[in-house]
KOLGU-4560 file (N, C-alpha, C; in nm, 3 decimals, padded with zeros to 5 digits):
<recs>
<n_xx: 04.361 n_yy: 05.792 n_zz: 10.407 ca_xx: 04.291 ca_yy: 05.837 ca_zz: 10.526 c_xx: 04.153 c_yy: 05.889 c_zz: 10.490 mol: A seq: 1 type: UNK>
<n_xx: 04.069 n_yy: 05.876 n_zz: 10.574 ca_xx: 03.942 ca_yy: 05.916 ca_zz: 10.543 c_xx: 03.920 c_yy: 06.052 c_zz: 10.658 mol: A seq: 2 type: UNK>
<n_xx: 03.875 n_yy: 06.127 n_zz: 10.551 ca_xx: 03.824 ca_yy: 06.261 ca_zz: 10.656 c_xx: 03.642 c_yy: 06.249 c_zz: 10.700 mol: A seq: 3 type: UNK>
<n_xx: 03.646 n_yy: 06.296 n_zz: 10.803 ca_xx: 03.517 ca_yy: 06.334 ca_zz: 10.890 c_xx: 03.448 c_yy: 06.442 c_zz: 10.846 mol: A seq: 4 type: UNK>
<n_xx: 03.350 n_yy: 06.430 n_zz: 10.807 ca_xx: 03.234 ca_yy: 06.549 ca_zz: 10.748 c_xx: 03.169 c_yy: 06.569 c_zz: 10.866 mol: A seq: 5 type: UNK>
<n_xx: 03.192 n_yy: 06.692 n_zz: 10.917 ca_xx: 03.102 ca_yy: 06.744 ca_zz: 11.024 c_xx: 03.003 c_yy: 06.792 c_zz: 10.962 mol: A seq: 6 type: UNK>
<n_xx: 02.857 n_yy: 06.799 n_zz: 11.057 ca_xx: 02.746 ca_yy: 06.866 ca_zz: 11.024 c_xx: 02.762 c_yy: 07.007 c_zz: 10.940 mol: A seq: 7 type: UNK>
<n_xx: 02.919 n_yy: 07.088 n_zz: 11.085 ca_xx: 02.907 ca_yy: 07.243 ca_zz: 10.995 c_xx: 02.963 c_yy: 07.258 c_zz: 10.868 mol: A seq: 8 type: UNK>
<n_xx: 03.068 n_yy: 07.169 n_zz: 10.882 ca_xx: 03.071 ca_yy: 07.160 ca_zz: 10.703 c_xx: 03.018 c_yy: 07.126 c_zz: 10.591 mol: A seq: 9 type: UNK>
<n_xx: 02.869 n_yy: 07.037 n_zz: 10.635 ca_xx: 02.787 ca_yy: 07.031 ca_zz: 10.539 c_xx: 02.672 c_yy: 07.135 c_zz: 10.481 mol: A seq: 10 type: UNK>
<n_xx: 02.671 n_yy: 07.224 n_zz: 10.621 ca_xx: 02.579 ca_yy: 07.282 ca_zz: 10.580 c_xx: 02.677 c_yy: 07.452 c_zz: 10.525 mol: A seq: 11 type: UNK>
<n_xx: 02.803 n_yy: 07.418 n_zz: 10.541 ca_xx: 02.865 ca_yy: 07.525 ca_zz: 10.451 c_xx: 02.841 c_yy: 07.513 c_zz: 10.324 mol: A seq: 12 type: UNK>
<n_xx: 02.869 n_yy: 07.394 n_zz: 10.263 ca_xx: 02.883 ca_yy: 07.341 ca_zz: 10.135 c_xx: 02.720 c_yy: 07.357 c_zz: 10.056 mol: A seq: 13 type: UNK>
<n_xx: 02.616 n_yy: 07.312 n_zz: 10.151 ca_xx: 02.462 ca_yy: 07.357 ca_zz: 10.117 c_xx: 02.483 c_yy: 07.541 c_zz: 10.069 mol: A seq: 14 type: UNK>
<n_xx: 02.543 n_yy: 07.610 n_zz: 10.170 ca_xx: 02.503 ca_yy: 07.690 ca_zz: 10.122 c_xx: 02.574 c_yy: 07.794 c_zz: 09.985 mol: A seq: 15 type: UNK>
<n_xx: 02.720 n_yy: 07.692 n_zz: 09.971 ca_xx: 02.816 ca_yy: 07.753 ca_zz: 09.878 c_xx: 02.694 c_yy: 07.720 c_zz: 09.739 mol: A seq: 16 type: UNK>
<n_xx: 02.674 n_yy: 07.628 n_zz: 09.758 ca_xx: 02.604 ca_yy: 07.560 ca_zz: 09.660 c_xx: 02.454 c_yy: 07.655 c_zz: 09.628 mol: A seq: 17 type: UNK>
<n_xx: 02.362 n_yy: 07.672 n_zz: 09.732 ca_xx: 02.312 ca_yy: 07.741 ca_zz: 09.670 c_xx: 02.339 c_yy: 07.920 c_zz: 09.651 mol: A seq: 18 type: UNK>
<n_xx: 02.426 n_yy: 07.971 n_zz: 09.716 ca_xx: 02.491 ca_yy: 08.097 ca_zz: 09.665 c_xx: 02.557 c_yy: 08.067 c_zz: 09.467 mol: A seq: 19 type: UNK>
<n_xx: 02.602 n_yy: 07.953 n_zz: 09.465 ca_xx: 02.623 ca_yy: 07.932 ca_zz: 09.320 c_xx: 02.484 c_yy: 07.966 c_zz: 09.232 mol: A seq: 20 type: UNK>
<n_xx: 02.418 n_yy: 07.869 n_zz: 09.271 ca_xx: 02.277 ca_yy: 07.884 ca_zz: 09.193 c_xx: 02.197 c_yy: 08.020 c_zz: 09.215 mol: A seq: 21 type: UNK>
<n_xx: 02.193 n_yy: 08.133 n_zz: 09.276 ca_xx: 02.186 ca_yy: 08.257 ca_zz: 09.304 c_xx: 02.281 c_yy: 08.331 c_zz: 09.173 mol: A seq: 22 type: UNK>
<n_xx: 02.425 n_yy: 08.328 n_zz: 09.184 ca_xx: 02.518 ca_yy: 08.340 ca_zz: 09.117 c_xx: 02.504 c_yy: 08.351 c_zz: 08.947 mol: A seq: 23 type: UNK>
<n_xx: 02.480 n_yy: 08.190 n_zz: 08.886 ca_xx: 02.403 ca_yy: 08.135 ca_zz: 08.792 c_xx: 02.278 c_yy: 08.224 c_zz: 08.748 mol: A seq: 24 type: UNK>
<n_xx: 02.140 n_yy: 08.266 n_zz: 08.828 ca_xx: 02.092 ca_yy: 08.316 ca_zz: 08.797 c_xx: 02.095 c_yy: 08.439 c_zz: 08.786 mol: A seq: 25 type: UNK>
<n_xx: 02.142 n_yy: 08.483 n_zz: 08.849 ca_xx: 02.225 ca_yy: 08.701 ca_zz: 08.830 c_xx: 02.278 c_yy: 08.690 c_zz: 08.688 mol: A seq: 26 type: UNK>
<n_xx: 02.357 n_yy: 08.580 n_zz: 08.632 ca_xx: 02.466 ca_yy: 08.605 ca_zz: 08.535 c_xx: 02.347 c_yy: 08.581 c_zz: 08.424 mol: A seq: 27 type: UNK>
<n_xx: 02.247 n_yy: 08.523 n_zz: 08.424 ca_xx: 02.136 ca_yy: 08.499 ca_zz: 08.296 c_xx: 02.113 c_yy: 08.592 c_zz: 08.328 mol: A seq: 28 type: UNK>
<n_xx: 02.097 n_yy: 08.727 n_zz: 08.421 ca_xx: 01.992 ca_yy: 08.805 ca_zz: 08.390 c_xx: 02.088 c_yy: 08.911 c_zz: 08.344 mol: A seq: 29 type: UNK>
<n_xx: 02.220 n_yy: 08.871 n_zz: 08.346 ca_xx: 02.326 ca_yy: 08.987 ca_zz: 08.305 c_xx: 02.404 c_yy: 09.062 c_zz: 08.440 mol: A seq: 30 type: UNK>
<n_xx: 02.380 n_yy: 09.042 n_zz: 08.527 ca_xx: 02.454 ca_yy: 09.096 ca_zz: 08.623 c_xx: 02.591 c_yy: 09.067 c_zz: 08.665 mol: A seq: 31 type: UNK>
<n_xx: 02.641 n_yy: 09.178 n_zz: 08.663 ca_xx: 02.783 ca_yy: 09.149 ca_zz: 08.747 c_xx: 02.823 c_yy: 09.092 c_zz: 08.912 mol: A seq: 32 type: UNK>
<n_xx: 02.841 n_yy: 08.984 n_zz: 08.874 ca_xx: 02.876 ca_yy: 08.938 ca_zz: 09.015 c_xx: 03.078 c_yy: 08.902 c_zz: 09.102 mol: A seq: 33 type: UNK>
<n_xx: 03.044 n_yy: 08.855 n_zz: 09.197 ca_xx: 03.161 ca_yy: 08.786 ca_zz: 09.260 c_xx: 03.126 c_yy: 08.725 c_zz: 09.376 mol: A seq: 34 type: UNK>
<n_xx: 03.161 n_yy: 08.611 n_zz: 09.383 ca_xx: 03.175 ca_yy: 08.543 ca_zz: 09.489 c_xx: 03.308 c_yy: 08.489 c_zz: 09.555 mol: A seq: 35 type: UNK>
<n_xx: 03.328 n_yy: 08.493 n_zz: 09.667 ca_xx: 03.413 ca_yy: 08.455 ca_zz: 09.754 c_xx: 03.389 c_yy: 08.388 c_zz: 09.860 mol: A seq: 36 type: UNK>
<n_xx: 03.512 n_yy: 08.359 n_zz: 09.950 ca_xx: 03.504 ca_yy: 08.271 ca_zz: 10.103 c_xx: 03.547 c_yy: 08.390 c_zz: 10.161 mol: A seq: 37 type: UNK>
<n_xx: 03.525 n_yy: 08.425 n_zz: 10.271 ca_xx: 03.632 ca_yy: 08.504 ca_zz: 10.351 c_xx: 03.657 c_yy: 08.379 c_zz: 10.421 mol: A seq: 38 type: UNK>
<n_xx: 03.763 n_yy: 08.472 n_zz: 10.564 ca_xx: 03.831 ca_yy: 08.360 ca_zz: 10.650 c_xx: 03.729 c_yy: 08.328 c_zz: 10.703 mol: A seq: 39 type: UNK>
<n_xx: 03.620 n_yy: 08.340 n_zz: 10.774 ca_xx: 03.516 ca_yy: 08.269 ca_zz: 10.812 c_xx: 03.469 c_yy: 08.173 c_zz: 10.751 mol: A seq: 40 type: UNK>
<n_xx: 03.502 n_yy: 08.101 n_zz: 10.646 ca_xx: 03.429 ca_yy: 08.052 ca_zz: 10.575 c_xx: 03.286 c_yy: 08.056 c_zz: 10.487 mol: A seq: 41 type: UNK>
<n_xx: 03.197 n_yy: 08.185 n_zz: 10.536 ca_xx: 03.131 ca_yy: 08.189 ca_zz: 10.510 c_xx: 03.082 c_yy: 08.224 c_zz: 10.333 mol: A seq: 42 type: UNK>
<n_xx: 03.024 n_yy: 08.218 n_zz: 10.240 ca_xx: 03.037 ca_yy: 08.259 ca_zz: 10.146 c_xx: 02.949 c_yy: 08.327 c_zz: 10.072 mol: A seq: 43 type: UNK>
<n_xx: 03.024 n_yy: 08.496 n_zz: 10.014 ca_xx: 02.918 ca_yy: 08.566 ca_zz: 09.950 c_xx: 02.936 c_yy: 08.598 c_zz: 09.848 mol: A seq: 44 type: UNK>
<n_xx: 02.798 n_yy: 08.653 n_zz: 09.781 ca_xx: 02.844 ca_yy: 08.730 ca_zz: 09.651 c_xx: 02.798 c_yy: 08.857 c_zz: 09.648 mol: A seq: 45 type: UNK>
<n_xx: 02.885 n_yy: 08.967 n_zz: 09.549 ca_xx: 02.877 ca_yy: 09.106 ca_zz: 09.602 c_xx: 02.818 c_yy: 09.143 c_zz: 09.434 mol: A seq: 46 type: UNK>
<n_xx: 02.699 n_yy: 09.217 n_zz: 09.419 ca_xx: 02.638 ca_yy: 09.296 ca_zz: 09.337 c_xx: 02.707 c_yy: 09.403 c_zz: 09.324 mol: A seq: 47 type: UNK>
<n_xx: 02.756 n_yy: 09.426 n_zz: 09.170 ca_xx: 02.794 ca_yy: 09.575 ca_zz: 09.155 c_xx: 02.724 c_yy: 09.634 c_zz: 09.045 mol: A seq: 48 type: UNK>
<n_xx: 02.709 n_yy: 09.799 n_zz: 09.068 ca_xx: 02.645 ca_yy: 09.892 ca_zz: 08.935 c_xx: 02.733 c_yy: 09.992 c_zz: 08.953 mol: A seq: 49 type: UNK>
<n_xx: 02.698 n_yy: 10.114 n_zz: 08.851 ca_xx: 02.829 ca_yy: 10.239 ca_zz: 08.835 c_xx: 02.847 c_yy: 10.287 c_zz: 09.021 mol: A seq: 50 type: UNK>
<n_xx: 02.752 n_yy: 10.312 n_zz: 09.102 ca_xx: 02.782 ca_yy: 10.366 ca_zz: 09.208 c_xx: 02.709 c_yy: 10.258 c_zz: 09.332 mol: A seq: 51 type: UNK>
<n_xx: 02.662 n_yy: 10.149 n_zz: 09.337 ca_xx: 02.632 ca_yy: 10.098 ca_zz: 09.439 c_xx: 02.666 c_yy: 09.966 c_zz: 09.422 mol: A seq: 52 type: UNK>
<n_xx: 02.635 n_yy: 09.881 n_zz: 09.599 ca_xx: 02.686 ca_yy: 09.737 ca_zz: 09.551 c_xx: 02.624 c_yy: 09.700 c_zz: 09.650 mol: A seq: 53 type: UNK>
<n_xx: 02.591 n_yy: 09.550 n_zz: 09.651 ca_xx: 02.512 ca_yy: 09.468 ca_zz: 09.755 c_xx: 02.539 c_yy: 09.345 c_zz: 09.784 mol: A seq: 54 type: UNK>
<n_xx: 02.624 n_yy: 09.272 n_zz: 09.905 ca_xx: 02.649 ca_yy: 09.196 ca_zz: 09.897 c_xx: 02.499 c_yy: 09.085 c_zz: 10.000 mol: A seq: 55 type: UNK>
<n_xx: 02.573 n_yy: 08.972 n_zz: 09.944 ca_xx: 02.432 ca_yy: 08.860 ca_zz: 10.012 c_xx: 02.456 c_yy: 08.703 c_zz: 09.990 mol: A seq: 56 type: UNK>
<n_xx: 02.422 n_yy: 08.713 n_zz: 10.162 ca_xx: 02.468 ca_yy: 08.559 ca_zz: 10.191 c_xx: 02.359 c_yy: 08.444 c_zz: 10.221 mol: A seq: 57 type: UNK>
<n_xx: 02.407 n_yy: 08.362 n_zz: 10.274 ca_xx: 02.318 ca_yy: 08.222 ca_zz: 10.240 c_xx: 02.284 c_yy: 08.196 c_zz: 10.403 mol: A seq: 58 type: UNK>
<n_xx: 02.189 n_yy: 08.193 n_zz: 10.455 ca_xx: 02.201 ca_yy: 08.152 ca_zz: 10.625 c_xx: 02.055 c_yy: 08.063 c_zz: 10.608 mol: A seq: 59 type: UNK>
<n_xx: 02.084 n_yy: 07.983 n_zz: 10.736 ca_xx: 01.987 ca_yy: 07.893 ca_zz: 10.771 c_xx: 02.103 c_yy: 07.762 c_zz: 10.800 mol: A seq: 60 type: UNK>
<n_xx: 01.992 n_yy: 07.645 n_zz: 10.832 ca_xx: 02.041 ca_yy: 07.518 ca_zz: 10.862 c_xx: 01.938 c_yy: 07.427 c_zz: 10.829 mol: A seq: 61 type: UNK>
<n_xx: 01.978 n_yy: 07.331 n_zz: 10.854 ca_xx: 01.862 ca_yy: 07.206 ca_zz: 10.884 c_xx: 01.770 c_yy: 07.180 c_zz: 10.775 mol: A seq: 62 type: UNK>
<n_xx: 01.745 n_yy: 07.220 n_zz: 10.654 ca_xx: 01.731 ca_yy: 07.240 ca_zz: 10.534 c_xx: 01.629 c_yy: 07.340 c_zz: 10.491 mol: A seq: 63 type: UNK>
<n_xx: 01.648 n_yy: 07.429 n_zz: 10.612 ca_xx: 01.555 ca_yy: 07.611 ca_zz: 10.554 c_xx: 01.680 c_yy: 07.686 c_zz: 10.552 mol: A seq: 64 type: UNK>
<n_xx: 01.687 n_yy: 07.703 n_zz: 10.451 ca_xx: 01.772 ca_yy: 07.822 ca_zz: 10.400 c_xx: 01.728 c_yy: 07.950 c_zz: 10.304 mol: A seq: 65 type: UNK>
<n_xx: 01.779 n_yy: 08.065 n_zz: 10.350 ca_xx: 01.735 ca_yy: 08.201 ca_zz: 10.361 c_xx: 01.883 c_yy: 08.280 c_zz: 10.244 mol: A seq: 66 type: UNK>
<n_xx: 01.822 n_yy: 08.384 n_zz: 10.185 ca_xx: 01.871 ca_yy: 08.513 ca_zz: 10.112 c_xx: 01.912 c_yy: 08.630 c_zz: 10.174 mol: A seq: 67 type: UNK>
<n_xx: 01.994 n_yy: 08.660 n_zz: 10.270 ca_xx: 01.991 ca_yy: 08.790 ca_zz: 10.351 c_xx: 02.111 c_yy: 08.892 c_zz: 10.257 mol: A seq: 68 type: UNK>
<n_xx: 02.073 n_yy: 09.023 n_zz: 10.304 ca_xx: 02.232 ca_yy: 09.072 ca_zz: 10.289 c_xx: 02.289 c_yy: 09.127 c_zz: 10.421 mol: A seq: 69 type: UNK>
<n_xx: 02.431 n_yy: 09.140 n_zz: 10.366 ca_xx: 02.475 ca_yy: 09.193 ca_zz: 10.498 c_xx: 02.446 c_yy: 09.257 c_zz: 10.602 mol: A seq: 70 type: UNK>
<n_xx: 02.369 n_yy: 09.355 n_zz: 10.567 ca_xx: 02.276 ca_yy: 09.415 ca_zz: 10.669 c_xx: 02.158 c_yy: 09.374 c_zz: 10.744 mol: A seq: 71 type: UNK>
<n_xx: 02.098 n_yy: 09.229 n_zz: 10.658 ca_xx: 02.052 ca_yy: 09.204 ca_zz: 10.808 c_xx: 01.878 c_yy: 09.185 c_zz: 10.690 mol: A seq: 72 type: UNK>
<n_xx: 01.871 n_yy: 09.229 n_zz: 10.599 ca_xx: 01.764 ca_yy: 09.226 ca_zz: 10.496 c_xx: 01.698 c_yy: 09.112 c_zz: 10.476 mol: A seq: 73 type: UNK>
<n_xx: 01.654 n_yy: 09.019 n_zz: 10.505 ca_xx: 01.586 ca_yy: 08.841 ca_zz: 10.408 c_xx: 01.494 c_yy: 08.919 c_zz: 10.320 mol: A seq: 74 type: UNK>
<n_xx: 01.574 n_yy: 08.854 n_zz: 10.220 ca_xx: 01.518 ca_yy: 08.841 ca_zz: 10.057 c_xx: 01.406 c_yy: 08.763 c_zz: 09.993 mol: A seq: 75 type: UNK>
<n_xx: 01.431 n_yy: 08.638 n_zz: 10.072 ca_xx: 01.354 ca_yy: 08.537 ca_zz: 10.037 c_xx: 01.440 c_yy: 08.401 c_zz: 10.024 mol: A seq: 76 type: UNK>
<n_xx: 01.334 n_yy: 08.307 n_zz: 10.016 ca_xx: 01.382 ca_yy: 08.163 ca_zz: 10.027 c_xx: 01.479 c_yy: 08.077 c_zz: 09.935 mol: A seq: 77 type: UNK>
<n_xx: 01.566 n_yy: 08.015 n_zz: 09.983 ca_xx: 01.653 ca_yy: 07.990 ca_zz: 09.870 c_xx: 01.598 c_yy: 07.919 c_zz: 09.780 mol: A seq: 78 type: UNK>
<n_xx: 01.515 n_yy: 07.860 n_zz: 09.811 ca_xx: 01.432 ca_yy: 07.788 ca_zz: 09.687 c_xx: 01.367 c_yy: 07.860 c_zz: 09.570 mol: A seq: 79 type: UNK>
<n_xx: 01.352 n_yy: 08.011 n_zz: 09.598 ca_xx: 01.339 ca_yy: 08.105 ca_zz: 09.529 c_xx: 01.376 c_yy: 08.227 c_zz: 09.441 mol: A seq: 80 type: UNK>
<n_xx: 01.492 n_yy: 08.127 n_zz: 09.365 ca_xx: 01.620 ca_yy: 08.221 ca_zz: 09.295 c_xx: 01.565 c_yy: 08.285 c_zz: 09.226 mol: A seq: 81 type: UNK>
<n_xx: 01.464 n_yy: 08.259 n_zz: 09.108 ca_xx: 01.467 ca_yy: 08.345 ca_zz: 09.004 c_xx: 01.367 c_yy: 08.514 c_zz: 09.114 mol: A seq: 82 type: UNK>
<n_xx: 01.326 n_yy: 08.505 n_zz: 09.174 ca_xx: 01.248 ca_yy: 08.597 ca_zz: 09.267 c_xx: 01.335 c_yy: 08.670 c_zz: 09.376 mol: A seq: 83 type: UNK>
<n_xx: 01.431 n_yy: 08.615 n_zz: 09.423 ca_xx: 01.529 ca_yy: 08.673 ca_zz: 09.459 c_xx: 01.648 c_yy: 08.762 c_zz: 09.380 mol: A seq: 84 type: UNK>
<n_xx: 01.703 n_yy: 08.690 n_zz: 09.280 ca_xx: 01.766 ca_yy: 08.796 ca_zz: 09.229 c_xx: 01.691 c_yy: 08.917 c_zz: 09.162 mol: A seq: 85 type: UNK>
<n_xx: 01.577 n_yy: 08.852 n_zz: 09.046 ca_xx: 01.499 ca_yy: 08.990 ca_zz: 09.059 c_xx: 01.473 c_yy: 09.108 c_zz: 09.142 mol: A seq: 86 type: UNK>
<n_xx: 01.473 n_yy: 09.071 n_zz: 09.315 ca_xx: 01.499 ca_yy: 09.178 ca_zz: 09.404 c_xx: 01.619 c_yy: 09.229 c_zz: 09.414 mol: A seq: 87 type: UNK>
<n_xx: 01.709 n_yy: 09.167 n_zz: 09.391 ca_xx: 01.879 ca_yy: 09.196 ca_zz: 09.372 c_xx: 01.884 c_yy: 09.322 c_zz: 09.301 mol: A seq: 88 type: UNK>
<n_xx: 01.816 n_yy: 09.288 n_zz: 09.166 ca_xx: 01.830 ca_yy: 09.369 ca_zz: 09.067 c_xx: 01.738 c_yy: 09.475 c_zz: 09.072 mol: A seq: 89 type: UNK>
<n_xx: 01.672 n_yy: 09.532 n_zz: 09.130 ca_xx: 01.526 ca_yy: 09.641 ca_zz: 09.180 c_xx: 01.647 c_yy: 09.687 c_zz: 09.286 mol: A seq: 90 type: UNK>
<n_xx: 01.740 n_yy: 09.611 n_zz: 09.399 ca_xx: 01.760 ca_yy: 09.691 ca_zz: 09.524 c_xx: 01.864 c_yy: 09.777 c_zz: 09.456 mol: A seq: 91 type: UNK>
<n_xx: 01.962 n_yy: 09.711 n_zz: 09.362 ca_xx: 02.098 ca_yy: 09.815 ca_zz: 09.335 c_xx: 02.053 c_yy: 09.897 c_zz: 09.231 mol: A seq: 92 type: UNK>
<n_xx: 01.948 n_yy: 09.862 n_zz: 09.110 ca_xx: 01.903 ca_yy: 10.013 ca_zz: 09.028 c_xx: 01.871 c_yy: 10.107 c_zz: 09.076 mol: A seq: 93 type: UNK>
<n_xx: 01.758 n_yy: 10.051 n_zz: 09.210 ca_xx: 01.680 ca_yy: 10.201 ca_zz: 09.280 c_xx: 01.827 c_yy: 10.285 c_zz: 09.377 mol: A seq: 94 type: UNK>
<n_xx: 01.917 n_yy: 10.220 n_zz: 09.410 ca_xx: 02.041 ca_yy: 10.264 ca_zz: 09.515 c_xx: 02.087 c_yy: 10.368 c_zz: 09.399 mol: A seq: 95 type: UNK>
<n_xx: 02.107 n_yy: 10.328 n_zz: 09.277 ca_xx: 02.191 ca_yy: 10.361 ca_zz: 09.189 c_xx: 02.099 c_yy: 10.534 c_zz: 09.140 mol: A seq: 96 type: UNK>
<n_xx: 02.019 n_yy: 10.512 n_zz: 09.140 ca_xx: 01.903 ca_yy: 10.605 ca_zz: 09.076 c_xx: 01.896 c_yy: 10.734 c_zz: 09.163 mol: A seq: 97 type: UNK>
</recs>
């Protein structure tokens, strides 16, 4: 049987994909990460240090895709990992500090 790729599942998979490459680059810079699905499907990864944590997801469509965190923050463009996690890593030291 052949399955049907809907649009929204492609652009889930865009963004698992680049939450990986986000992921990838946290772990070169040494950071502790995790990523998951919740039941939404949606998928994040959660920053941790001794007392703070930041999680951040992948939004957009149509092939602009965005860095937010949960709260609502844009980070910057997904095309812009190594500059994004660098902010990753500035938002949870200064939380932590």
């Amino acid at each position: 049987m052949h399955q049907l790729v809907t649009p929204a599942q492609v652009e889930l998979d865009e963004r698992q994909r680049r939450l990986l490459r986000l992921r990838h680059e946290l772990a070169r810079i040494g950071v502790r990460t995790r990523i998951r699905r919740p039941r939404n499907g949606r998928w994040k990864i959660t920053l941790r240090s001794a007392r703070w944590s930041e999680t951040v997801l992948c939004a957009g469509a149509e092939g602009a895709y965005a860095y937010v965190t949960v709260h609502g923050r844009l980070l910057g463009p997904a095309d812009d990992v190594r500059h994004v996690a660098q902010v990753l890593v500035w938002m949870v030291d200064r939380k932590h500090r």
